[in-house]
C-alpha positions in Angstrom: -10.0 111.8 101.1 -8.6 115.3 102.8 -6.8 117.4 100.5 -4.5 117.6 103.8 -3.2 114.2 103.5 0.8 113.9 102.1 1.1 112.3 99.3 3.0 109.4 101.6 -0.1 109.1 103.3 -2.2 109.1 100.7 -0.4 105.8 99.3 -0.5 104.5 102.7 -3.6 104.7 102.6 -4.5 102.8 99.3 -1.8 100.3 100.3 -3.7 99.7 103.4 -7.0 99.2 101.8 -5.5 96.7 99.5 -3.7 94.9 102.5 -6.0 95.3 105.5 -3.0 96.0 107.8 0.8 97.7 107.8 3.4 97.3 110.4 5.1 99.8 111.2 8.3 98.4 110.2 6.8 97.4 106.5 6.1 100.9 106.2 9.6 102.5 107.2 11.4 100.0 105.4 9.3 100.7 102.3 9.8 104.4 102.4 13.2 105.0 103.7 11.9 106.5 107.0 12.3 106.1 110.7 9.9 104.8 113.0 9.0 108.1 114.2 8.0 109.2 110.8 6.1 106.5 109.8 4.2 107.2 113.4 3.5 110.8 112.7 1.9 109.4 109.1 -0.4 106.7 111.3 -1.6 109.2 113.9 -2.5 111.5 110.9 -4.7 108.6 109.3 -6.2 108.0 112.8 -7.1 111.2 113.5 -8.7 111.4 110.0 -10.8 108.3 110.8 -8.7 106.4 107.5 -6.9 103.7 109.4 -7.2 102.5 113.1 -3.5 102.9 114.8 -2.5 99.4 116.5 0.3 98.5 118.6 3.3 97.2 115.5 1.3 99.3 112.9 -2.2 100.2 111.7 -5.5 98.5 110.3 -8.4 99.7 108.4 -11.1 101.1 110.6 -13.2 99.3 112.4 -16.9 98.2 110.1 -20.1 96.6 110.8 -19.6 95.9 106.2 -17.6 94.7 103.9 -17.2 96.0 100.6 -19.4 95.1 97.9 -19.2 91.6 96.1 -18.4 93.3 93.0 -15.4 95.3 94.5 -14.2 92.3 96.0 -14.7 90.0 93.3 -11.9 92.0 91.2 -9.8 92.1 94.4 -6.2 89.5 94.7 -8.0 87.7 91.7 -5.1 85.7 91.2 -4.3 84.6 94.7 -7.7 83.5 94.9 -7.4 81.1 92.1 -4.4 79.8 93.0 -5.8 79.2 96.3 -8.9 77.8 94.6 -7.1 75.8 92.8 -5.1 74.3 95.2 -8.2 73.3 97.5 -9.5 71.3 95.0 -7.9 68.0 95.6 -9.8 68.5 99.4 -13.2 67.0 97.5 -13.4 63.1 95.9 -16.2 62.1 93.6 -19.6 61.7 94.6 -19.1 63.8 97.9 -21.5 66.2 99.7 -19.8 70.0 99.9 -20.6 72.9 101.2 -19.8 75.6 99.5 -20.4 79.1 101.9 -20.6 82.6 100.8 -17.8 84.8 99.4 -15.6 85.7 96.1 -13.0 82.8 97.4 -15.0 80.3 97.3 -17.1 81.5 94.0 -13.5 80.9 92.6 -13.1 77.4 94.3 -16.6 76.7 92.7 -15.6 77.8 89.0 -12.4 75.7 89.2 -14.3 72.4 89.5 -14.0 70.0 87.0 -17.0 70.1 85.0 -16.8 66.5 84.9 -16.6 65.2 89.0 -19.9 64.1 90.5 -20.8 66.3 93.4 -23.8 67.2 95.5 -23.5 71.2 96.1 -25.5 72.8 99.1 -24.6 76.6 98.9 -26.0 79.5 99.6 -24.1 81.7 97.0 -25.7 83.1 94.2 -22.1 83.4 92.5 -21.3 79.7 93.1 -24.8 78.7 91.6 -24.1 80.6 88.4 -20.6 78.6 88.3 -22.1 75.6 88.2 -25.2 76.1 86.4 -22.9 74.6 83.3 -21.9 71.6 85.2 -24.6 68.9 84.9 -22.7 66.5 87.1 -22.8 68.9 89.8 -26.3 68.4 91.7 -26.8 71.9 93.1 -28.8 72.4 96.2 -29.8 76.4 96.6 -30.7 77.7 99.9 -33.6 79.7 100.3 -33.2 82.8 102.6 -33.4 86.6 102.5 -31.7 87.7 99.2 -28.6 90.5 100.0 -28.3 92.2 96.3 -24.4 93.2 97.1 -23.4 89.9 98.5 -25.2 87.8 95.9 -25.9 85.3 98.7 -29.1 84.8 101.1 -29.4 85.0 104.8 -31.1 84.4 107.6 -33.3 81.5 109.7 -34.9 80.2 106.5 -30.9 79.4 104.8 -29.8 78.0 108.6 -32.7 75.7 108.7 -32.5 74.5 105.3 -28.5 74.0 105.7 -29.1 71.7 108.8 -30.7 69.4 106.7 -27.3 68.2 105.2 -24.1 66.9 106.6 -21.4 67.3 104.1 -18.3 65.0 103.8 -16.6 68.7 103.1 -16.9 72.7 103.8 -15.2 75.0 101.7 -15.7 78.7 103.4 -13.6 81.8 103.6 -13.8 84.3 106.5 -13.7 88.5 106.4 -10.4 88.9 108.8 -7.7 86.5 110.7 -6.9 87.2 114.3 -3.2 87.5 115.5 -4.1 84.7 117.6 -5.7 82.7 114.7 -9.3 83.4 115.3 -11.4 84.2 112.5 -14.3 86.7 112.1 -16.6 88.0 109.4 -18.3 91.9 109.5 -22.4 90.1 110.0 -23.6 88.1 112.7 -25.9 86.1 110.5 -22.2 85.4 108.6 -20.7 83.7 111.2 -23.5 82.3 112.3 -23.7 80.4 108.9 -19.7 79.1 109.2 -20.5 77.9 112.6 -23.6 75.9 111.0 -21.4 74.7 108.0 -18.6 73.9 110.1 -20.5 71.9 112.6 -22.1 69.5 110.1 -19.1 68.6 108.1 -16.7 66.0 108.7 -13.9 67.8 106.7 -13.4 71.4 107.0 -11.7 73.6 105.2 -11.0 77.7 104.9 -10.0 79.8 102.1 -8.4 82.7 102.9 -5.8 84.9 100.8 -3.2 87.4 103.1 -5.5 90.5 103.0 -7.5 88.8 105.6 -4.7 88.6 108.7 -5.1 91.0 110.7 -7.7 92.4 109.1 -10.6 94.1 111.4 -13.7 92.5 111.8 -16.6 92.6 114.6 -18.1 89.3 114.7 -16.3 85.7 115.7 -16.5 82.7 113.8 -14.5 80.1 114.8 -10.4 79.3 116.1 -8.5 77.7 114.2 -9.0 74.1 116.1 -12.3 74.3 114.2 -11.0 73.9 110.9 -8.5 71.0 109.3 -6.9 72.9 106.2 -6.2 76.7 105.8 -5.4 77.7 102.0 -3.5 80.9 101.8 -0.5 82.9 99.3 2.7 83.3 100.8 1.6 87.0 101.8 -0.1 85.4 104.9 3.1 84.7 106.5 4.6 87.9 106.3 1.5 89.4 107.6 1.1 87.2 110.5 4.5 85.2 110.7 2.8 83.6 113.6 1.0 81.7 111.3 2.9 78.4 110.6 3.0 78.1 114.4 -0.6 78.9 115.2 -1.7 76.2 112.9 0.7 73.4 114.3 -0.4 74.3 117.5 -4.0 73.4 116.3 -3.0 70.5 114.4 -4.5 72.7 111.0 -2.6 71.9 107.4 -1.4 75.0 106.0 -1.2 75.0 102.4 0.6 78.0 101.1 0.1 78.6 97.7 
């Protein structure tokens, strides 16, 4: 980071990493400052390539890549289990579920009871090693192109052998959340598998803790019309106080947990 950065802007900066996205009315309420300031602060980050000014505030830079599954593993820990642990009365006994890629739904997979007969189709390397201790968990792995900081496979090999199933329920989680409630991931070959999961399910259902609104990323996955339930904290709606409207408007359940 530039030694020319203010300390303000040096903890809006690792605020912004945590959050994905400031207003700038968050931010000059937060430090005591006028709008102006806070500006001056933004176009400093943008010019510095840290943060990508928006109209209402800032976002992180634009990125073909998310962070590593490590880093984001130890990220919002605990809204992701509460989320997790909320989801779970989405999945009866003796359903088919597919459980997609991500730390969210690694978390949804470790809160399972290790008693509730399930068939799993997954792709996630971090969900298989939940379950492994299950043994009334049937676990169906996807083949595929192994990513070493994802812990998941890829590619046409995990599409075609995920298109042999239709699940009662999908469980996924998705890289950003659109002001208008689209949601995106940072790979093609990501959203390409949400679209595939979310196709061949009869319930769907997203995972997706308040870091993700308005969070940056390239590649579309889906509106909100293509889900049934959205799990989120109560961070969400101050982010994108849209949000209980955009998922009426849908007919989505918001659960905010």
């Amino acid at each position: 980071m530039s030694p020319t950065l203010t300390p303000r802007q040096r903890e809006i900066f690792g605020w912004l990493n945590d959050a994905g996205y400031l207003s700038t009315e968050q931010l000059a309420s937060r430090y005591g400052v006028s709008s102006q300031t806070i500006r001056r602060d933004i176009n400093e980050l943008s010019l510095q390539g840290l943060a990508r000014r928006m109209h209402g505030g800032l976002s992180l830079p634009a990125s073909q890549h998310n962070i590593s599954y490590l880093q984001r593993s130890t990220a919002h820990v605990e809204r992701k289990r509460r989320i997790a642990q909320a989801a779970l009365g989405m999945v009866e006994a003796d359903a088919t579920v597919f459980l997609g890629y991500g730390t969210t739904v690694t978390e949804f997979a470790r809160a399972l009871p290790a008693d509730l007969p399930l068939r799993v189709v997954t792709n996630n390397l971090g969900v298989v090693h939940a379950l492994a201790d299950k043994p009334r968990i049937e676990t169906w792995v996807a083949g595929g192109r192994l990513r070493t900081g994802d812990l998941d496979v890829m590619g046409s090999a995990t599409l075609d052998f995920m298109r042999r199933f239709r699940a009662h329920v999908t469980i996924c989680s998705a890289a950003g959340l659109d002001e208008d409630g689209t949601f995106y991931e940072f790979q093609p070959e990501e959203a390409e598998l949400s679209q595939v999961l979310l196709a061949q399910s009869h319930l769907r259902v997203l995972l997706a803790d308040s870091s993700k609104c308005l969070r940056n990323a390239p590649c579309r996955v889906a509106g909100l019309e293509q889900i049934d339930h959205l799990f989120t904290d109560a961070g969400a709606t101050d982010t994108l106080p849209t949000l209980p409207a955009l998922c009426e408007h849908a007919s989505v359940a918001l659960h905010v947990c």
